[in-house]
C-alpha positions as CSV (number, residue, x, y, z in Angstrom):
1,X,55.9,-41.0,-42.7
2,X,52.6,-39.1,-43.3
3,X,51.2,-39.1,-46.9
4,X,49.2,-35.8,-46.4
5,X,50.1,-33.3,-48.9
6,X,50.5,-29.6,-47.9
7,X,48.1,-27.1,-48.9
8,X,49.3,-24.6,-51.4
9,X,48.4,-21.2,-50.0
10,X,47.8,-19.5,-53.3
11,X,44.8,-22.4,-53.4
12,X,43.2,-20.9,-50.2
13,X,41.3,-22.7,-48.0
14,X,37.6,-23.3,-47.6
15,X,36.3,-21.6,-44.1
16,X,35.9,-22.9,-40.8
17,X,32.8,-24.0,-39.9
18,X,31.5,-21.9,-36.8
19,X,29.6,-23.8,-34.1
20,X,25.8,-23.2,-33.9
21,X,25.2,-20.3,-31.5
22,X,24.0,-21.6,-28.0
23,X,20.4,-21.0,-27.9
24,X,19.2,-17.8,-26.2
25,X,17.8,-18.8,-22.7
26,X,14.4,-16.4,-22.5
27,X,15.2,-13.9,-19.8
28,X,13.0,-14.4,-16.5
29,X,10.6,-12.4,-15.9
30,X,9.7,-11.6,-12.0
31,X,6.0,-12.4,-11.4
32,X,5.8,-9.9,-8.8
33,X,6.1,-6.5,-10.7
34,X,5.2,-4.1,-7.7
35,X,3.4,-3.7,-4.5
36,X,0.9,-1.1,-3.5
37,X,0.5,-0.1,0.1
38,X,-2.3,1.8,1.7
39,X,-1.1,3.8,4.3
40,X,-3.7,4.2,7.2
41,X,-3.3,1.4,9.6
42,X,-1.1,-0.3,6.6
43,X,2.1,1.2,6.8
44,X,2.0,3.5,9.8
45,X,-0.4,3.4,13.2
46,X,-2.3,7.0,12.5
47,X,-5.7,6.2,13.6
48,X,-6.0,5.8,17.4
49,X,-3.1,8.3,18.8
50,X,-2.8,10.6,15.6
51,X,-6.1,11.7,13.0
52,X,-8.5,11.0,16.5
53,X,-6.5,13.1,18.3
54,X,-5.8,16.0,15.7
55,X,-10.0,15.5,15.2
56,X,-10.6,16.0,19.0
57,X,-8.6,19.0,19.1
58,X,-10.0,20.8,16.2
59,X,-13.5,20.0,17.8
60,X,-12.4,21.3,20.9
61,X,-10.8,24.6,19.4
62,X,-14.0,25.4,16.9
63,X,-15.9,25.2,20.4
64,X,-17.4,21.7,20.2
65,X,-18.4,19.6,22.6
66,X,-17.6,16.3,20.7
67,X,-15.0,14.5,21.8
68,X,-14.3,10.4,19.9
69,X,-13.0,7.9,22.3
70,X,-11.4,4.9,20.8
71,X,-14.3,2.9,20.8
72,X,-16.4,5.4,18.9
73,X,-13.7,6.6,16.3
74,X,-13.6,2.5,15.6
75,X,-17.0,2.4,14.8
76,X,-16.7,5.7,12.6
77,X,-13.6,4.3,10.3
78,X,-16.3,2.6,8.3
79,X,-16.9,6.1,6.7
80,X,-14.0,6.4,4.4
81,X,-11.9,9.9,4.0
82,X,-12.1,12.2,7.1
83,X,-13.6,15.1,5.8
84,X,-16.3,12.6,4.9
85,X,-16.5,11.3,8.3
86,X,-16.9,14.6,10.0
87,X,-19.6,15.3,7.9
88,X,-21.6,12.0,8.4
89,X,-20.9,12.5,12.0
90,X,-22.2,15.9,12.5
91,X,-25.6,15.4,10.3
92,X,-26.3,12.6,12.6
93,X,-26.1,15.3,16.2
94,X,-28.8,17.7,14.3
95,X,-26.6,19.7,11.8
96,X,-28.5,20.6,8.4
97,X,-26.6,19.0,5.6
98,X,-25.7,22.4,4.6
99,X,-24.2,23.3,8.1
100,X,-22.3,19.8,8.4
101,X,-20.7,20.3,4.7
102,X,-19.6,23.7,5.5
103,X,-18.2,22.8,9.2
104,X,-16.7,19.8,8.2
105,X,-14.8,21.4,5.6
106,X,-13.3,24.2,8.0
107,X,-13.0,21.2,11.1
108,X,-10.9,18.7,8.6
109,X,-8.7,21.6,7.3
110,X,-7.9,22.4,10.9
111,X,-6.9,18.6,11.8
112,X,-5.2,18.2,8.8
113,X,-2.6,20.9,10.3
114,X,-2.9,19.4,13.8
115,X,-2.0,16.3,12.7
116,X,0.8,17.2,10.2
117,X,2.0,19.0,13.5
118,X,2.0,15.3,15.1
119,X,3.6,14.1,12.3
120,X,6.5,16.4,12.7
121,X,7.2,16.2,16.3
122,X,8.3,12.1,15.6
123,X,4.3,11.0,17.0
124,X,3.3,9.1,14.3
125,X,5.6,5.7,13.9
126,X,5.4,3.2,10.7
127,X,4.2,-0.1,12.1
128,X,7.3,-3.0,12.8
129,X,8.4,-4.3,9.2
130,X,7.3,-1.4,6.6
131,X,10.6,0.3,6.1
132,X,12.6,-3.0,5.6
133,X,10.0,-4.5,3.6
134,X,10.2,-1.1,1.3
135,X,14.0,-1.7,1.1
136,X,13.9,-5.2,0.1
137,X,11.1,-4.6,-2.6
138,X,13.3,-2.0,-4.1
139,X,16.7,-4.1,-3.8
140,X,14.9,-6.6,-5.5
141,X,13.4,-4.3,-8.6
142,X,10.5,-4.4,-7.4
143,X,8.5,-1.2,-7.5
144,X,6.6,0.3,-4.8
145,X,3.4,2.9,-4.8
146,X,0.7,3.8,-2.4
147,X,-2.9,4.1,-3.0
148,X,-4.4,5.8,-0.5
149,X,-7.5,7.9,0.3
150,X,-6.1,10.0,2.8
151,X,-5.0,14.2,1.3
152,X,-1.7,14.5,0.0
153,X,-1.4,17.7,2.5
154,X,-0.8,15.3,5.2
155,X,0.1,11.8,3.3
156,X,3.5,13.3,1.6
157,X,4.7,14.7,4.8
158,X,4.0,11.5,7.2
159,X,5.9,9.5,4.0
160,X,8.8,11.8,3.2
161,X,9.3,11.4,7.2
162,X,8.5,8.0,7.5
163,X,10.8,6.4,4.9
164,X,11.5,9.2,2.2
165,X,9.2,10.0,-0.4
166,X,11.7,8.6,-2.7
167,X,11.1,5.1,-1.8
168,X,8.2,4.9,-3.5
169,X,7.5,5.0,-7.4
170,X,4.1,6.3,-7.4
171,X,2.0,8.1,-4.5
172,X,-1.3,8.4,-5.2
173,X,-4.0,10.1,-2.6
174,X,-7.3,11.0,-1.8
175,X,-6.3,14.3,-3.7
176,X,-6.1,12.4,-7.0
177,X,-8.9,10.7,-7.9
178,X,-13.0,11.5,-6.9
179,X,-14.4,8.4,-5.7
180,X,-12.4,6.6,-2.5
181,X,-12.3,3.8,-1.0
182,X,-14.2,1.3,-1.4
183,X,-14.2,2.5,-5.0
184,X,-11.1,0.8,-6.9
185,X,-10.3,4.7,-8.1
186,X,-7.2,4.6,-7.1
187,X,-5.9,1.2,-7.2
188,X,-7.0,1.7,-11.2
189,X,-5.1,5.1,-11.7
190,X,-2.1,3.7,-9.7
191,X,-2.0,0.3,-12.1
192,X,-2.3,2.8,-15.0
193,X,0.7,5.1,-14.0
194,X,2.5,1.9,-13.6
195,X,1.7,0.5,-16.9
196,X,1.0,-2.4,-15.0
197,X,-2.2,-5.1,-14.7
198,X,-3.8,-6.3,-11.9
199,X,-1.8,-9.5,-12.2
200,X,1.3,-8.0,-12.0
201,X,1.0,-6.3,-8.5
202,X,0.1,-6.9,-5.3
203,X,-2.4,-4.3,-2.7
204,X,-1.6,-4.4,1.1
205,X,-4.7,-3.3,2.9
206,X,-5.2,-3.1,6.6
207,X,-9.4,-3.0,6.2
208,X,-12.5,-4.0,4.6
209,X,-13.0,-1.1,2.5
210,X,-9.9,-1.2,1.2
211,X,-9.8,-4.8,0.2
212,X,-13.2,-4.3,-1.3
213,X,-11.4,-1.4,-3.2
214,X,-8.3,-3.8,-4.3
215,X,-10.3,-6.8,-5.2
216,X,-12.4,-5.0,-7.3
217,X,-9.5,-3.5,-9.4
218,X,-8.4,-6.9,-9.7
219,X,-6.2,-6.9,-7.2
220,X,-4.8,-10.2,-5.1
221,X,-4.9,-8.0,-1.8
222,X,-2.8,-9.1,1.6
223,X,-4.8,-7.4,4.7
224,X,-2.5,-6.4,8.2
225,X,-5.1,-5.9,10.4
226,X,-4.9,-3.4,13.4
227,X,-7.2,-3.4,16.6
228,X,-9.3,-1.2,14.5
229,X,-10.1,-3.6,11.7
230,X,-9.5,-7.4,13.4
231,X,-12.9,-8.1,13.2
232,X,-14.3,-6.6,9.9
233,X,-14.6,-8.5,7.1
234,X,-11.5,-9.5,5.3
235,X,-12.9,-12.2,3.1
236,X,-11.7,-10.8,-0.3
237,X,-7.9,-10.9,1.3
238,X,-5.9,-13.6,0.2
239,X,-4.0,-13.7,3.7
240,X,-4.6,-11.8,6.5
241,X,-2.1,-11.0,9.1
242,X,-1.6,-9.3,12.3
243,X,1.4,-7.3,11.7
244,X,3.8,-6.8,8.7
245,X,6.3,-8.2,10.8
246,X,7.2,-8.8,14.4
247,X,10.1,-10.4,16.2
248,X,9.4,-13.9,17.0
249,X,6.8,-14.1,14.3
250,X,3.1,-12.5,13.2
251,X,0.1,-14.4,13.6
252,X,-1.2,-16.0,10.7
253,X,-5.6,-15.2,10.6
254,X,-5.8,-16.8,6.9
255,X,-3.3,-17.8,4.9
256,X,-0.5,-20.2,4.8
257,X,1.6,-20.9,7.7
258,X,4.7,-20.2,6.2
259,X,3.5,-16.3,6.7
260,X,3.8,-16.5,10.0
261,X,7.5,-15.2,9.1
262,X,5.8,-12.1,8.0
263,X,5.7,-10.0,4.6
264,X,8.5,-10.7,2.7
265,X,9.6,-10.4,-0.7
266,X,9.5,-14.4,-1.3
267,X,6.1,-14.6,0.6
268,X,4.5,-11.8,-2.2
269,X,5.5,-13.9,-5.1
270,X,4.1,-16.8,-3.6
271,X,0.9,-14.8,-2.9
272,X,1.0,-13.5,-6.6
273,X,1.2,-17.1,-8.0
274,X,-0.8,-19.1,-6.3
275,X,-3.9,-20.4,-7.9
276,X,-6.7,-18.6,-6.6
């Protein structure tokens, strides 16, 4: 028979002593905070079939004689911004800097609305990988912007068509800042608008003047070359590919082979912490 007495209630009773509270695990934060993507080259082919094109017809409708073949409008891509290009171009056939400012002007606002025209009859295609990449960056909280040198008059319209302009955060053009590419311009405004640093983000380039342009914003830049821009320099990239993505695989130019998969989500935060 037990010899334990029972309490009176009128004594109370001194309280329960609660457990410790589990310690709060720290939350984890994703290494990768966003990804900004050029356009040109980067997330759509515009060059060869769509701003050479649109150029050669408003040469051909100002009454021109120029005409760029692949080849040449290769070799005139180093000059960044089209307006910009023109300009070069025409000073070098004999035009006073005066005339080629002025005609450039009036030629670029012309191929800006023949290529916008291209853009809305379905000619100008995002390259294999760049809309499902966009979704998986976004499914995984992971914000997406472009920085891109190219006029907002034709960039918006090619994106809204492309992949919605809603699928991106930020979109930053030519329009928006003064100096392009290979000036880090807009890569700086578009960290800034993100309230982000350099080491939060990743750039997705396609050529050398935009690497140059991400490196020196601080930027740990991926580069998905094109025929245009296989053989430029790439040497600020971290990896360079041949396509975002591609059934079967991509071929791996620099990098680590397990990119041969292509762009991912998981192959970004590798990218973005991995020791330099």
């Amino acid at each position: 028979m037990s010899s334990a007495r029972r309490q009176d209630p009128c004594q109370g009773s001194s309280p329960a002593t609660e457990p410790d509270p589990a310690p709060l695990r720290p939350e984890r934060v994703d290494p990768l905070r966003a990804v900004i993507f050029d356009v040109d080259g980067t997330l759509a082919d515009t060059e060869r079939d769509g701003h050479r094109v649109a150029f050669n017809e408003a040469f051909e409708a100002a009454g021109l004689h120029y005409r760029w073949s692949v080849e040449e409008y290769g070799e005139l891509l180093t000059t960044t911004g089209g307006r910009q290009r023109i300009e070069r171009y025409l000073q070098s056939h004999r035009h006073s800097p005066t005339e080629a400012a002025a005609l450039a002007a009036q030629l670029h606002r012309d191929k800006t609305r023949r290529f916008a025209a291209l853009v809305r009859t379905g000619a100008i295609q995002s390259r294999p990988g760049a809309a499902e990449l966009i979704s998986a960056l976004r499914a995984e909280g992971v914000a997406t912007a472009v920085a891109t040198t190219g006029t907002g008059d034709w960039v918006l319209p090619l994106l809204d068509r492309l992949f919605g302009l809603d699928a991106f955060d930020i979109v930053l053009t030519g329009s928006d800042v003064t100096d392009l590419k290979p000036d880090p311009a807009v890569y700086l405004e578009a960290l800034a608008r993100l309230e982000l640093t350099p080491a939060d983000a990743v750039a997705v380039e396609d050529s050398a003047n935009g690497v140059r342009a991400a490196v020196r914003a601080g930027l740990r830049c991926v580069a998905v070359v094109n025929g245009y821009t296989r053989d430029e320099d790439l040497s600020g990239a971290v990896a360079v590919l041949d396509d975002l993505a591609r059934p079967g695989g991509v071929t791996v130019l620099r990098g680590e082979a397990r990119l041969r998969d292509g762009l991912t989500v998981a192959a970004l935060r590798r990218l973005i912490t991995a020791v330099a």
